[in-house]
N, C-alpha and C positions, 0 to 999 in steps of 0.2 A: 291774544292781542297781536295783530299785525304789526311787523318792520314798518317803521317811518320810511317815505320817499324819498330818495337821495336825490341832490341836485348835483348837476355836473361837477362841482367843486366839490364836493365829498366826494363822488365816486371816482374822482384822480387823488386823494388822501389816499383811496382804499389801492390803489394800483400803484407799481413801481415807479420809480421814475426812468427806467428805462422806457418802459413801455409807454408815458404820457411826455415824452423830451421831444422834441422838433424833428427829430433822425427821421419820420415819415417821409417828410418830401410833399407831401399831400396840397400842401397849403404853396402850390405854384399852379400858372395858368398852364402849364403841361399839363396837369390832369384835371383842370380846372376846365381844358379841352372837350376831355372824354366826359366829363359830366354832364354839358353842355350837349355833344352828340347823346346822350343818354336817356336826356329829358326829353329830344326831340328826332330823332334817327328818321336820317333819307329811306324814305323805300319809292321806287318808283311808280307807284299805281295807291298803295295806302296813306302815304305821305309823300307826294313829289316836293314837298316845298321843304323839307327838313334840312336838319344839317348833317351834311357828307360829309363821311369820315375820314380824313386824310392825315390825319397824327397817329394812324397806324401803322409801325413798321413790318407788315405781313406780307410775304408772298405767296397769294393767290389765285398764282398763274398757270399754273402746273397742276392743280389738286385734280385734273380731269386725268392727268398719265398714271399718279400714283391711284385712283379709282380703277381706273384698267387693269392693271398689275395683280389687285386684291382680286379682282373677279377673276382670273386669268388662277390665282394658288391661292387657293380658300386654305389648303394647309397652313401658311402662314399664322393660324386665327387658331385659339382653341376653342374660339367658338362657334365652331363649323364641324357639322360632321365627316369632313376631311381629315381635321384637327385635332378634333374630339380627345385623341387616345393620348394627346402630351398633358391634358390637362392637370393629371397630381403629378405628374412632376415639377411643372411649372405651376400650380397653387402651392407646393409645400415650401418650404422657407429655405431661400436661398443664404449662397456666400456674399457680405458684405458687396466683395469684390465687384460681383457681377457676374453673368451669365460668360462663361468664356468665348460662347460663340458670337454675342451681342461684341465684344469691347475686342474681338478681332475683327468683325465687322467695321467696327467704325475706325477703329484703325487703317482700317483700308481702304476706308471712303476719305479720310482726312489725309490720306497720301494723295489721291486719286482728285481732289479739288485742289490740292498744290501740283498736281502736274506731273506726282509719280517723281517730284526729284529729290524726296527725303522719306524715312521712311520713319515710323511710330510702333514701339514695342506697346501691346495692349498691356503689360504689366503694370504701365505708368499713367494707365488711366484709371481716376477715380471720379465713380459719378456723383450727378449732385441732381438735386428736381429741379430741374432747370437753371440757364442761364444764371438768375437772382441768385438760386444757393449756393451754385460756384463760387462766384463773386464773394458770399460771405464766407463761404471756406477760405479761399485761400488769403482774404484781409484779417481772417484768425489765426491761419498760421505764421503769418508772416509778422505781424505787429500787436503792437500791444496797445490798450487804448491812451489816448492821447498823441500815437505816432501819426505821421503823415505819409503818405503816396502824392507826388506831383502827377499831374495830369495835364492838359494838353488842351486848351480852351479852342470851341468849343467843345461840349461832351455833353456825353447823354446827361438828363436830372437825371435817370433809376437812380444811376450810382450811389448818388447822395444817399442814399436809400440800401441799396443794394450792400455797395461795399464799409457803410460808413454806421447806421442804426445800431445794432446789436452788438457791432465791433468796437466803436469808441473810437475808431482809425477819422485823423481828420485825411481829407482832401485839398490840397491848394494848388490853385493855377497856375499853369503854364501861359502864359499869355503869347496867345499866334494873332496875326495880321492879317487883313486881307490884300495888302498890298504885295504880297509874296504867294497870294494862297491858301492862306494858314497854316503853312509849312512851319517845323519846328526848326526853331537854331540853336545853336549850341548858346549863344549869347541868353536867350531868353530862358534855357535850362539851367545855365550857372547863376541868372539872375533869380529865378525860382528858390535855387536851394539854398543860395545866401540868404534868400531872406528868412527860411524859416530858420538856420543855423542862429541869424539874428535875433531869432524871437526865440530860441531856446526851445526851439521843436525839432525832435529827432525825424529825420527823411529818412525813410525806410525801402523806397521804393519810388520804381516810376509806372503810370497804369495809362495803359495805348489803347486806343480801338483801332483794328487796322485790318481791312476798309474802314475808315471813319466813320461813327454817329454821330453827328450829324450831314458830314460835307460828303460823303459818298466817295471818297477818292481813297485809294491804297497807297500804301507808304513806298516809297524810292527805295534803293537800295542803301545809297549813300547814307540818309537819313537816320536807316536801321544802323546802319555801321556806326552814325555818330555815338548814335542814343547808345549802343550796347559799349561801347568804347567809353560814356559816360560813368554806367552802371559801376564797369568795373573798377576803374579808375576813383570813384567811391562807395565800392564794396558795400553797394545797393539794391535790391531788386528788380526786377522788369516782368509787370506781369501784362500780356498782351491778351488782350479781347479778343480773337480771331471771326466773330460770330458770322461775320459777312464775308467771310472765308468763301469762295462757292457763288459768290453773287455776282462777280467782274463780269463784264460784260460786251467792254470792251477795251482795247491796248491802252496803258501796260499790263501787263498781265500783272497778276497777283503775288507778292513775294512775302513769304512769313518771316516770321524771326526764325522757326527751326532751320530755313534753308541756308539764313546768316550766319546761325554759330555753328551749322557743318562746317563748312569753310573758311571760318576763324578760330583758328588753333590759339590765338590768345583769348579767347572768353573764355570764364569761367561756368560752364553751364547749369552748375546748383545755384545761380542768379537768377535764371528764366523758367518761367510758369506760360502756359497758355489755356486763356478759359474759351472751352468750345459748346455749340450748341446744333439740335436740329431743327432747331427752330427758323433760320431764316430760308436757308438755300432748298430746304423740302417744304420749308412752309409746315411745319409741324408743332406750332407754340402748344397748344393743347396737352402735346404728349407728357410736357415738361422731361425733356431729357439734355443737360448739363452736364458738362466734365470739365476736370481742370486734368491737363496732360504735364508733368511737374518733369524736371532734368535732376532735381534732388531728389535724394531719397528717403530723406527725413521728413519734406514736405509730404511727400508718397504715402510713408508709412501714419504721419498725422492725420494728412486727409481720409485714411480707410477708415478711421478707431471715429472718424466723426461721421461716416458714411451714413449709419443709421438713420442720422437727423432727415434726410432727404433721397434717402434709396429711389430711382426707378420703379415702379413696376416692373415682376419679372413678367407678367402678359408682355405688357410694351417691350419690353426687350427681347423677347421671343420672336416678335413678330415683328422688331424692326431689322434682328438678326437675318431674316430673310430676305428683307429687299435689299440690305447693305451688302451683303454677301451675291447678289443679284448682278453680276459685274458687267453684263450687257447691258441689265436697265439701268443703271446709274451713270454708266458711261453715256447713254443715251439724254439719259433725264437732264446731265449739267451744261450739254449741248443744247438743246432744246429750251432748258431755263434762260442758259444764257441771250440767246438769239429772242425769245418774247420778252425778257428786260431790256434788251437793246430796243426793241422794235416799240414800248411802251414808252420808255425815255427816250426816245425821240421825238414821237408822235408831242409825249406830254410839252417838253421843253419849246420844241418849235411854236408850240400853241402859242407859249407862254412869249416867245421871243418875238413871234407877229404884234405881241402890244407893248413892246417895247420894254418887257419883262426878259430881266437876265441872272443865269443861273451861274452859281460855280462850273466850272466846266468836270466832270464828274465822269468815273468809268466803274464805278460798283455799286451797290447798295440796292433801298430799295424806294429811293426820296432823292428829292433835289433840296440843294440848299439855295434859297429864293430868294435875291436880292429888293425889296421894297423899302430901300429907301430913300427915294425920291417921292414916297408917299406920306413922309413924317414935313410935319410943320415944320420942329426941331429935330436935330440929331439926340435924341437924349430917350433913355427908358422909359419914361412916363411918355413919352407921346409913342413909342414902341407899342407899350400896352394898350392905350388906345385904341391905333389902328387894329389892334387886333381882336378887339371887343368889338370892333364895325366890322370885322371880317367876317366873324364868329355867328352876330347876330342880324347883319343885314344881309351880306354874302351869304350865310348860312352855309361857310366852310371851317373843318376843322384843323386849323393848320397851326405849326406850334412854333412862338416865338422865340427866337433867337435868344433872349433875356431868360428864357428857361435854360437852355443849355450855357447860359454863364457864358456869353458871345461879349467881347467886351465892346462893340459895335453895333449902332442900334441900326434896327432896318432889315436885319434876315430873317428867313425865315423856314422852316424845315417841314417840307409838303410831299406825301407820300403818294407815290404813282400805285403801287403793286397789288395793293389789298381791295382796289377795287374793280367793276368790270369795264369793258369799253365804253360803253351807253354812259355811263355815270360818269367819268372821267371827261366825254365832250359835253357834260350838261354841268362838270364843275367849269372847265375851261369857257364856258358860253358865261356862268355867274361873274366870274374874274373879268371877262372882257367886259360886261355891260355895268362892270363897278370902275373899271379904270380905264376904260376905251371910249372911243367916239366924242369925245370931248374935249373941246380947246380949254374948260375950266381948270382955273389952277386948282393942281392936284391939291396942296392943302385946304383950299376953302369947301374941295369936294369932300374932304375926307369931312372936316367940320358939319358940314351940311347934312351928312349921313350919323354925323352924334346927336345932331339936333335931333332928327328923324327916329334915332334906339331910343332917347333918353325919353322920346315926346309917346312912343308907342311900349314905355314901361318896359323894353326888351334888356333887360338886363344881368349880366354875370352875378351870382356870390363870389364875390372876390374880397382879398383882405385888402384894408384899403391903403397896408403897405410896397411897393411894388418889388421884383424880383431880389429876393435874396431868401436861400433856401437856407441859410446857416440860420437866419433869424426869423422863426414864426412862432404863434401862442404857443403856450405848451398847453392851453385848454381845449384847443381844435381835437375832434374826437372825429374819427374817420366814418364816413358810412357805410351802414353796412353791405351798400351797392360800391364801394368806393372802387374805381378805376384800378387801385394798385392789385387790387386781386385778378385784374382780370389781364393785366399789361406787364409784358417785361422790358419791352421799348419804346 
């Protein structure tokens, strides 16, 4: 006799509550994005009418040099008969650690995207499979569930996800402005940690992205001195995102936290953690290769003992060992990235500035952060969402609201230039102008006019029908098994 068929509501009985709790993130119109592009992907010839993908932070500007390169030293590969003769050493089971030549490699490239003005012992790199495992590494070492990290509004949703799901670490906001930039201040740091002090939640830490995710811009120096003079002063943590490390593009240059606590002899450097990736500045998400670079050593020696969870590939690391160590092409490659991101963010922004579209002013990344709101009825979330449902489905662009990155200002928006090609990028920018250009009609009754238009042609999102708040969704939302989170780390 057959098992009975379980309905959703058994089959979260039969699963933990870890695994069926909200910590996905899933149930927000960030990925709510990608699904939308999923059901319907631009291609130019088999679908021109689809929806372009611009809620992806890839750069895929470059992948034409690192192609060159590989046909140039097929040794790299053990799957070439170049290669061929590493291959058992490189299939049998490596050290935790890491390939010594891969994590001196990247050692040298993460000097070499700061400018060569501080330099990185490969000892204190431990990998993670990408970006995401980092993140969850070191919100395990660091806290314990129920602690908090302050964070810096806006920011990426992964996080919620990333650093916060299987850890139990909450997240609370740092609230930035736009009247300043969204620069952080000391005022809004000390008003962060009072409050959770008040609410009887232990701060553990503070978690930066720097180049920003969302605003595209790198941190001042003064800023970094604040925050680190913060930390210590309540014998806190600082763990910096660096991932966009390598993406400036242009002045100010790019300044890390490591170059900060060289030159401050009062920090205490078992405080500072940095999680890196190669995913953005080579364009490598695929590879899944994550590290957290730790100033402790306890951090250090935790991270290794959980290493297994998410090791590299020793292929990939073999083979990325070559082009890192490659010190003519990567010195070549970051010049040349840099200069086709400039040349891309330009092109994009000026597009956007001829319709009377204005951007954060931005010098890294691989997105602009897009001010629309002069296209809300209201200033308020719910008409946020809105527009962005008209964007989605009339525009038929992927661009991801503001209200997902926990923006406390409704109207932005975060639209990525890098991941796609030229052709596509002027047939997004022709969509945008023929949705909010050439018209004296007020913008809100256009916007209205175009909901008539979704609602009345059945174009419609799965969305829940509460609007952004990633702390609070079903606990019965069961992911798909196409779900964006598999395929996205930003």
């Amino acid at each position: 006799m057959g098992f009975p068929v379980s309905n959703q509501s058994t089959n979260h009985q039969l699963l933990s509550k870890m695994a069926t709790n909200d910590g996905h993130g899933e149930n927000s119109s960030y990925f709510d994005g990608w699904k939308a592009y999923e059901r319907d992907p631009f291609h130019p010839t088999r679908n021109p009418n689809g929806v372009i993908q611009m809620g992806l932070a890839e750069n895929q500007l470059c992948h034409d040099l690192i192609q060159e390169w590989i046909k140039k030293n097929p040794e790299a590969s053990i799957c070439t008969a170049e290669g061929v003769n590493e291959f058992k050493a490189i299939a049998n089971f490596q050290d935790y650690h890491g390939l010594a030549s891969f994590r001196q490699g990247l050692a040298k490239f993460m000097e070499k995207v700061r400018g060569g003005r501080v330099r990185f012992n490969p000892d204190r790199i431990v990998m993670s499979g990408g970006a995401t495992g980092a993140q969850e590494l070191i919100a395990f070492c660091l806290a314990d569930p129920g602690d908090a990290f302050l964070i810096p509004t806006p920011y990426y949703p992964g996080f919620d996800r990333d650093f916060r799901w299987r850890t139990g670490v909450q997240l609370l906001p740092i609230h930035c402005k736009s009247a300043n930039k969204f620069k952080i201040t000391i005022d809004a740091l000390e008003s962060a940690y009072d409050d959770a002090r008040k609410a009887n939640i232990k701060v553990k830490g503070i978690l930066l992205t720097n180049p920003s995710n969302p605003l595209g811009i790198s941190m001042d120096r003064e800023t970094l001195e604040s925050i680190i003079t913060f930390i210590n002063t309540k014998r806190i943590h600082l763990v910096c995102d660096e991932l966009f490390a390598g993406t400036t593009f242009t002045d100010p240059k790019f300044i890390g936290v490591s170059e900060i606590i060289q030159d401050n002899r009062n920090c205490d450097p078992n405080l500072i953690h940095i999680v890196y990736s190669l995913s953005k500045v080579l364009g490598l998400p695929g590879f899944r290769v994550g590290v957290v670079y730790s100033y402790n050593d306890q951090v250090v020696a935790c991270g290794r003992k959980m290493s297994s969870f998410g090791l590299v590939s020793t292929q990939t690391q073999h083979f990325l060992a070559s082009i890192l160590s490659d010190d003519e092409f990567t010195t070549k490659f970051l010049a040349e990235s840099a200069r086709r991101l400039a040349k891309r963010h330009q092109v994009f922004t000026s597009g956007l500035d001829e319709m009377g579209i204005r951007c954060l002013e931005s010098n890294a990344g691989l997105f602009c952060w897009m001010d629309l709101s002069s296209l809300l009825k209201e200033k308020t979330r719910e008409e946020e969402i809105k527009l962005w449902r008209v964007i989605i489905n009339e525009v038929k662009l992927n661009v991801s609201p503001g209200t997902s990155f926990h923006c406390s200002e409704p109207g932005w928006f975060r639209v990525c230039f890098a991941n796609i090609d030229d052709e596509t990028m002027e047939i997004a920018l022709r969509r945008i102008k023929s949705f909010v250009g050439g018209s004296n009609m007020n913008i809100a009754v256009r916007v209205q006019a175009k909901k008539k238009n979704w609602h009345a042609t059945s174009l419609r999102l799965s969305l829940s029908k509460r609007f952004e708040d990633m702390a609070i969704v079903s606990p019965h939302i069961v992911m798909s098994p196409h779900s964006p989170l598999i395929h996205t780390a930003t």
